[in-house]
DSSP file (Angstrom, degrees, kcal/mol; ACC not computed):
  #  RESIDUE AA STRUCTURE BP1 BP2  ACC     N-H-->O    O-->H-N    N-H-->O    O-->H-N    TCO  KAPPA ALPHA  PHI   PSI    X-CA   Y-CA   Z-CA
    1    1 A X              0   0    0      0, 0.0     2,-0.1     0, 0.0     0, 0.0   0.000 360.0 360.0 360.0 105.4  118.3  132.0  125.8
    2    2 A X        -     0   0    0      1,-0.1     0, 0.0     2,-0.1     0, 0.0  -0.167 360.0-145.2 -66.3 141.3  120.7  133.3  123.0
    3    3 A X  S    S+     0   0    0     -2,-0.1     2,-0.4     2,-0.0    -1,-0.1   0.821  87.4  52.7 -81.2  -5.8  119.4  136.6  121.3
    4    4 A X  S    S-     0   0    0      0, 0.0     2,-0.1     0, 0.0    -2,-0.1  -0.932  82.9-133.7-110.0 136.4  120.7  135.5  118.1
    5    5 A X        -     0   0    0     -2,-0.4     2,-0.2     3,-0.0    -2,-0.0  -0.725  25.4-116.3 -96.3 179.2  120.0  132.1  116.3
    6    6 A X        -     0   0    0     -2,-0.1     2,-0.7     2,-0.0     3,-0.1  -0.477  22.2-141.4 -72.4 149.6  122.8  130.0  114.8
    7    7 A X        +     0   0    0     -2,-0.2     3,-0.1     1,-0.1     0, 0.0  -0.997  32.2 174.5 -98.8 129.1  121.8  130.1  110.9
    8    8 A X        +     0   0    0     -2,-0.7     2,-0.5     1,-0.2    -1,-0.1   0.685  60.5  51.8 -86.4 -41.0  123.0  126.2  110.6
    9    9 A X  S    S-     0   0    0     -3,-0.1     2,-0.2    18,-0.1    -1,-0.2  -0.924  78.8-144.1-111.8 137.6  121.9  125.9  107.0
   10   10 A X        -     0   0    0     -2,-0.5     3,-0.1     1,-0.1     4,-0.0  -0.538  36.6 -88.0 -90.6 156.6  122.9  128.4  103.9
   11   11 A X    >   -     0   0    0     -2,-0.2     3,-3.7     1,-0.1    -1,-0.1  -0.193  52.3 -95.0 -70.0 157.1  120.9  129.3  101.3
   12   12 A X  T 3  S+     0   0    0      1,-0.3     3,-0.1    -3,-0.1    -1,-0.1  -0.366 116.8  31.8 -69.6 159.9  121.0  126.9   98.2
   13   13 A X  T 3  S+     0   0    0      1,-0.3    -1,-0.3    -3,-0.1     2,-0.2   0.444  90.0 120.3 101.2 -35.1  123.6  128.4   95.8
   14   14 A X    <   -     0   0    0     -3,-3.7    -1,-0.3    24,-0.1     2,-0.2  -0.554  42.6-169.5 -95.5 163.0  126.0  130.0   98.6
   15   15 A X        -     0   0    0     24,-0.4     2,-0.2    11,-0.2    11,-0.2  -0.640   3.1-169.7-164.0  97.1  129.4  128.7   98.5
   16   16 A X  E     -A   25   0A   0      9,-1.2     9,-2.1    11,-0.2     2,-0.3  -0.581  22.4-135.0 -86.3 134.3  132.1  129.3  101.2
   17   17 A X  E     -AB  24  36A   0     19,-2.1    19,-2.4    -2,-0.2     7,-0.2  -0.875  22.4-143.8-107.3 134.9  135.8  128.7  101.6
   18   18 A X  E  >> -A   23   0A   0      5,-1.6     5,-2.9    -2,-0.3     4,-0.8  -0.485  14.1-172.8 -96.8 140.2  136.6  127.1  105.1
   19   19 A X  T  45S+     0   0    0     15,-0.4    -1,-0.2     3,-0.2    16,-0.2   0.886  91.8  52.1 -98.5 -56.4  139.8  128.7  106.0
   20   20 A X  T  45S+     0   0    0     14,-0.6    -1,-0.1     1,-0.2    15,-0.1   0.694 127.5  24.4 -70.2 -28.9  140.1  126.2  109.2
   21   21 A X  T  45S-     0   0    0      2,-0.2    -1,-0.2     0, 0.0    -2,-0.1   0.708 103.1-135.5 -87.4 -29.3  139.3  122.4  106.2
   22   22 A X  T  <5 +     0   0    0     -4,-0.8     2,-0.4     1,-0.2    -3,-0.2   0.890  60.9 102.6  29.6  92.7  140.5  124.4  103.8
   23   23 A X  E   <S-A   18   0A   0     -5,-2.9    -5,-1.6    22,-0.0    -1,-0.2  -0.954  74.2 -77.5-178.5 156.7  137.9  123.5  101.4
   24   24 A X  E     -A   17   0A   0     -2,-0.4     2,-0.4    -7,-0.2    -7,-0.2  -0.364  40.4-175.2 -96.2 165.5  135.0  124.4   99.8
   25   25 A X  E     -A   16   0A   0     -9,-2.1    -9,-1.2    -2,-0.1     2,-0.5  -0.982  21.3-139.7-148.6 135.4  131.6  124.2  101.5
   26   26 A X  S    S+     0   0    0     -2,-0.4   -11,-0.2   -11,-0.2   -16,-0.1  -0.938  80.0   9.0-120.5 129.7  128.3  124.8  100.3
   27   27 A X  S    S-     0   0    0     -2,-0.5     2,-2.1   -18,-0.1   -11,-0.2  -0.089 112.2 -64.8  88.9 148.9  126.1  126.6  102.9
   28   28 A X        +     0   0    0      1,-0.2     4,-0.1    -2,-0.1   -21,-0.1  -0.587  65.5 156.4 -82.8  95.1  127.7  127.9  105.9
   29   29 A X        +     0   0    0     -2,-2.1    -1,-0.2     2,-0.1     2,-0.1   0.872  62.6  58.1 -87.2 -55.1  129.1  124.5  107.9
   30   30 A X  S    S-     0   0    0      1,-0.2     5,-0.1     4,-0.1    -5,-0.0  -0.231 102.5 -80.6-103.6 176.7  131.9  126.5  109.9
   31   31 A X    >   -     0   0    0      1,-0.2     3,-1.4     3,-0.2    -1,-0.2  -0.410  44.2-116.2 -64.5 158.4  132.0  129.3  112.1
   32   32 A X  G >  S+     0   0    0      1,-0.3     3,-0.8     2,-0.1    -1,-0.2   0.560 111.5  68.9 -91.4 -19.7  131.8  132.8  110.0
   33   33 A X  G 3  S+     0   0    0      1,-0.3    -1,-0.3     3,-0.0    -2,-0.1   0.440  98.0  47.6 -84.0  -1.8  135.4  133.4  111.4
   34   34 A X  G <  S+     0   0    0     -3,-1.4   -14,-0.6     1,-0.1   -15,-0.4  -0.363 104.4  69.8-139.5  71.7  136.9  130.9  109.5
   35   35 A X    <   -     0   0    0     -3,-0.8     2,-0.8   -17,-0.2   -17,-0.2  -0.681  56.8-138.2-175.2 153.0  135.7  131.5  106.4
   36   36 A X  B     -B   17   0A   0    -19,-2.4   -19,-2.1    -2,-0.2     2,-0.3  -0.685  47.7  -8.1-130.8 142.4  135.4  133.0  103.8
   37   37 A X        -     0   0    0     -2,-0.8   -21,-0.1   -21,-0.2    -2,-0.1  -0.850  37.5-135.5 169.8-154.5  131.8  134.0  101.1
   38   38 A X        -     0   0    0     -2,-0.3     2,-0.4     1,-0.1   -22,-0.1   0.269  54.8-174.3 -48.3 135.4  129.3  133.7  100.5
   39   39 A X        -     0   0    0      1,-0.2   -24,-0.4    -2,-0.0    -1,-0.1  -0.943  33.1-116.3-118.6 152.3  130.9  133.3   96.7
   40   40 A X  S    S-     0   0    0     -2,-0.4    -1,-0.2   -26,-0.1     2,-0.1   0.994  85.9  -9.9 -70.7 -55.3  128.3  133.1   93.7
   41   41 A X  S  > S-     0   0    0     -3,-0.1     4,-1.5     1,-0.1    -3,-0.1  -0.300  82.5 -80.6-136.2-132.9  129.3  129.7   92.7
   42   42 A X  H  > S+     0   0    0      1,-0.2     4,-0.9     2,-0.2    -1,-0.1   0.887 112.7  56.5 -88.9 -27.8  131.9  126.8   93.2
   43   43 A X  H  4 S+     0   0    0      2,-0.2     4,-0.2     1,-0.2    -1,-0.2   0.790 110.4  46.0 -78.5 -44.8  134.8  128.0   91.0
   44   44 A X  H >4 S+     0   0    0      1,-0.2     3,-3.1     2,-0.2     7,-0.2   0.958 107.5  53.3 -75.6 -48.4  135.1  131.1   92.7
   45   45 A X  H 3< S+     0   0    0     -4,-1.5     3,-0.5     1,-0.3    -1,-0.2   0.812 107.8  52.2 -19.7 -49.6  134.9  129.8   96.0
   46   46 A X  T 3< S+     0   0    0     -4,-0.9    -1,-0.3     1,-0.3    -2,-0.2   0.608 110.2  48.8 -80.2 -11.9  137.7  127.5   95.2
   47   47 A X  S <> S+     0   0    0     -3,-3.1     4,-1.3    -4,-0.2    -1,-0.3  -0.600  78.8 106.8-103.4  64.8  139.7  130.3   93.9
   48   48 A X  H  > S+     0   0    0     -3,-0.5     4,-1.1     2,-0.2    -2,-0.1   0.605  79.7  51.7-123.3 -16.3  138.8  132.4   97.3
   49   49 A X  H  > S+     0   0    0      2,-0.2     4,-1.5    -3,-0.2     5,-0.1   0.932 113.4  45.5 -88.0 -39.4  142.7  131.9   98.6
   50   50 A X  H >> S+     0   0    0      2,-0.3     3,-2.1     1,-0.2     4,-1.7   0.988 112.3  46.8 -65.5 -67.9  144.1  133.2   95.3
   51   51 A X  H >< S+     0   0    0     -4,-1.3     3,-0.5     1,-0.3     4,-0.3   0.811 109.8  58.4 -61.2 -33.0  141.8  136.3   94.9
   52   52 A X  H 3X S+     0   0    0     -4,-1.1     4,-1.4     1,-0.3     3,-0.5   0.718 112.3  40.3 -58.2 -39.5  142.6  136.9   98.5
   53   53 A X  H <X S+     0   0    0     -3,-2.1     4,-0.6    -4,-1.5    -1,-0.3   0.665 109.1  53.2 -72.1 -46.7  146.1  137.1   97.5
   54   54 A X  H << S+     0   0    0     -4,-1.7     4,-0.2    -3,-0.5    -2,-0.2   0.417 110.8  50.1 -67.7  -1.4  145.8  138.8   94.6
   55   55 A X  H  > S+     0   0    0     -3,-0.5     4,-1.2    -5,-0.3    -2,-0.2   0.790 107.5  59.0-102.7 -33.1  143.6  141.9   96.6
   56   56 A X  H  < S+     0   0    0     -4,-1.4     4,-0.4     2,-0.2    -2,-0.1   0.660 106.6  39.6 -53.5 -33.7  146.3  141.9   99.0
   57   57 A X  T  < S+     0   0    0     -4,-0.6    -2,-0.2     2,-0.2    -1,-0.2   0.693 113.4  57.6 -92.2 -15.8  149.3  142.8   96.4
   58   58 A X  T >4 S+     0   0    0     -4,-0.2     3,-0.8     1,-0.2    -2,-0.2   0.938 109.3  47.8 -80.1 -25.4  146.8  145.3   94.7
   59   59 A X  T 3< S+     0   0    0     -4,-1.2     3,-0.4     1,-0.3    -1,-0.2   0.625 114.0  44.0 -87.9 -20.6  146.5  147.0   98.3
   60   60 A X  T 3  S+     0   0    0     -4,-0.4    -1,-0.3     1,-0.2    -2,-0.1   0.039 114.2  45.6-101.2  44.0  150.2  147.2   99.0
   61   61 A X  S <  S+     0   0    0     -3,-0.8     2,-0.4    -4,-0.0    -1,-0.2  -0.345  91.1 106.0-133.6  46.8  151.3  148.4   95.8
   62   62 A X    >   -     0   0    0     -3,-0.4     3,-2.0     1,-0.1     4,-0.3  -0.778  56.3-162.2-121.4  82.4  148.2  151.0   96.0
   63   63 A X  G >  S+     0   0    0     -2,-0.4     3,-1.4     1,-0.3    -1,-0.1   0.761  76.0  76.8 -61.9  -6.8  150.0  154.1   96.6
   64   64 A X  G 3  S+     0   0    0      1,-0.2    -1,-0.3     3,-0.0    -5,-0.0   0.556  98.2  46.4 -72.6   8.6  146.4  155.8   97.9
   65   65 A X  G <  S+     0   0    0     -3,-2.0     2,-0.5    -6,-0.1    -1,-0.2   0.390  93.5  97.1-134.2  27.5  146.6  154.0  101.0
   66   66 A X  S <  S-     0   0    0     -3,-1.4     2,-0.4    -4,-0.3    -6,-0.0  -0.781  70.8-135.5 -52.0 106.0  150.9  154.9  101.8
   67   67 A X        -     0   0    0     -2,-0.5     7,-0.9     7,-0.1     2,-0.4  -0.674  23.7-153.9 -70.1 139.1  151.1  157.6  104.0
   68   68 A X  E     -C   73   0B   0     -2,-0.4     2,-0.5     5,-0.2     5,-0.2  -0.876  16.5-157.6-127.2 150.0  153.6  160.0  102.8
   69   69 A X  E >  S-C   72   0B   0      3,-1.8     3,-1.5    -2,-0.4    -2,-0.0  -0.909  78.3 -17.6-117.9 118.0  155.8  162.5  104.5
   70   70 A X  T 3  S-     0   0    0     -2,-0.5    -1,-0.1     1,-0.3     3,-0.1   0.711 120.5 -58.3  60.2  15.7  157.0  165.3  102.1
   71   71 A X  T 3  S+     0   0    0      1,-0.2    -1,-0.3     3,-0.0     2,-0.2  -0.452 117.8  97.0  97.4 -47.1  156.5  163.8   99.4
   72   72 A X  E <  S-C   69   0B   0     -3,-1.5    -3,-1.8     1,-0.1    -1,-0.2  -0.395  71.9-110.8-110.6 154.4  158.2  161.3   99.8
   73   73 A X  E     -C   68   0B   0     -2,-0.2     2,-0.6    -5,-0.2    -5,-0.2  -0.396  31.5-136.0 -60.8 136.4  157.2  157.2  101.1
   74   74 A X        -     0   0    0     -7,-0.9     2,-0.4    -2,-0.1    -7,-0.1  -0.763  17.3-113.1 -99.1 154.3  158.4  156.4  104.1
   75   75 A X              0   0    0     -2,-0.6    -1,-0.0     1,-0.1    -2,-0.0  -0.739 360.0 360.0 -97.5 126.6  160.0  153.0  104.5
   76   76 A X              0   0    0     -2,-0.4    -1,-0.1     0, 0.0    -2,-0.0   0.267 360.0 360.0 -42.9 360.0  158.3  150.5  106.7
């Protein structure tokens, strides 16, 4: 007997993108590990590899999470 259930259906409204179809899905269809939302509606969803991309260059060019040694950055 599994202590958890599967949620199979998503609430109306939710809108995931499946990292594994690559494509957008409304309700959660795929496993929570390959994907990613819930996003408010479809358009974001569908832009869910771009903002990922764009959150990723704001977080390496963010020097508050560089560790620095003397001042200075150290190189990777």
């Amino acid at each position: 007997m599994a202590l958890f259930k599967k949620r199979t259906v998503g609430k109306p409204g939710e809108w995931y993108y499946c990292l594994e179809h690559q494509k957008v899905e409304e309700g959660p269809d795929c496993p929570g590990k390959d994907r990613f939302g819930p996003y408010a509606s479809r358009v974001e969803a569908e832009r869910a590899m771009q903002t990922a991309q764009d959150r990723n260059l704001e977080w390496d060019t963010d020097p508050r999470w560089h560790d620095r040694k003397g001042g200075a950055e150290e190189s990777g």
